[in-house]
C-alpha positions in Angstrom: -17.9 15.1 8.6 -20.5 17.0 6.8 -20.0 20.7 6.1 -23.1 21.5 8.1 -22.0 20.1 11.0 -18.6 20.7 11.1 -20.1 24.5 10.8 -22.1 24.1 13.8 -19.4 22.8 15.9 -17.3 26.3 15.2 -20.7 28.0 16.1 -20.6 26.2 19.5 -17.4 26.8 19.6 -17.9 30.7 19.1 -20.7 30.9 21.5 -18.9 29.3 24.2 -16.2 31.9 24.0 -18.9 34.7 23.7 -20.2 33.8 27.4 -24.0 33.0 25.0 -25.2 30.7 27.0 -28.4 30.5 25.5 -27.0 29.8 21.5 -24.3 27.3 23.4 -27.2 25.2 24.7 -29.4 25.7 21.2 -26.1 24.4 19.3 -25.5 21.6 21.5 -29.1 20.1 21.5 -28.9 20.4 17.9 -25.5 18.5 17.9 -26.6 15.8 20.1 -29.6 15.3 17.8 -27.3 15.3 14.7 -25.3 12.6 16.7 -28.1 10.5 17.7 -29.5 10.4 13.9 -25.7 9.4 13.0 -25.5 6.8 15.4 -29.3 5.3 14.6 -28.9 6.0 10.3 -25.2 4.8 10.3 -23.7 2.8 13.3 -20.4 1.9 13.4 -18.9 -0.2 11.2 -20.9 0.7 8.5 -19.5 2.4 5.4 -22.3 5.1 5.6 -21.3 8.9 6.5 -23.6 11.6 7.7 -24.4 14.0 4.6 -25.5 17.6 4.4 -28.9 16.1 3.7 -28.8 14.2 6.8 -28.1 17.3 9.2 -31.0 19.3 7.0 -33.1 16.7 7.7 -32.6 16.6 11.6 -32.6 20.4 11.7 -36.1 20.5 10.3 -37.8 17.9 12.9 -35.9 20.0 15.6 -37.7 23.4 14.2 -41.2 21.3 13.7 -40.6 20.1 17.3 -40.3 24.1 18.6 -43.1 24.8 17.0 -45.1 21.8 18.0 -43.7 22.9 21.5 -44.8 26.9 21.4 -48.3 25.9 19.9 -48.9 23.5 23.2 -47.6 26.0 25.8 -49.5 28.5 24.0 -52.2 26.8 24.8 -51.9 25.6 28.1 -51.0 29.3 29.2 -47.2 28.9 29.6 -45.4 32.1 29.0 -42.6 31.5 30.1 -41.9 28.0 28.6 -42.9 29.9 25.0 -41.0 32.6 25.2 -37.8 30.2 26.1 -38.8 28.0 23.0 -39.1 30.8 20.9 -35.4 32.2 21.9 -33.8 28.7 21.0 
């Protein structure tokens, strides 16, 4: 396991115990995207293992993809759909 994500997992971990339910569900999405990427780059029974790069790489789609969000909502008028973008 990658250093990155092994670190996110102890941040879930953390913001579980913490009662911060908004970071908790902001780590797991990212997690479940790491997984996803994992699964589609290396699928089982491949020699392949997830790299720091790897988890960078997912980490920056996932911040483009807030932002693409925040620009349309912003657009169409949705406060409240920006504002809960912009806390995750």
């Amino acid at each position: 396991m990658s250093d990155l994500r092994a670190n996110l997992q102890t941040d879930l971990v953390l913001a579980l115990k913490s009662g911060d339910k908004v970071a908790s569900e902001t780590v797991r999405l990212i997690i479940a995207a790491i997984k996803n990427f994992e699964i589609d780059a290396y699928p089982p029974g491949s020699t392949g293992t997830l790299t720091d790069a790897d988890v960078l790489s997912v980490l920056q789609k996932q911040v483009k993809k807030h932002r693409e969000s925040i620009a349309a909502y912003t657009a169409g008028n949705r406060q409240d759909l920006v504002s809960k973008e912009q806390v995750q």
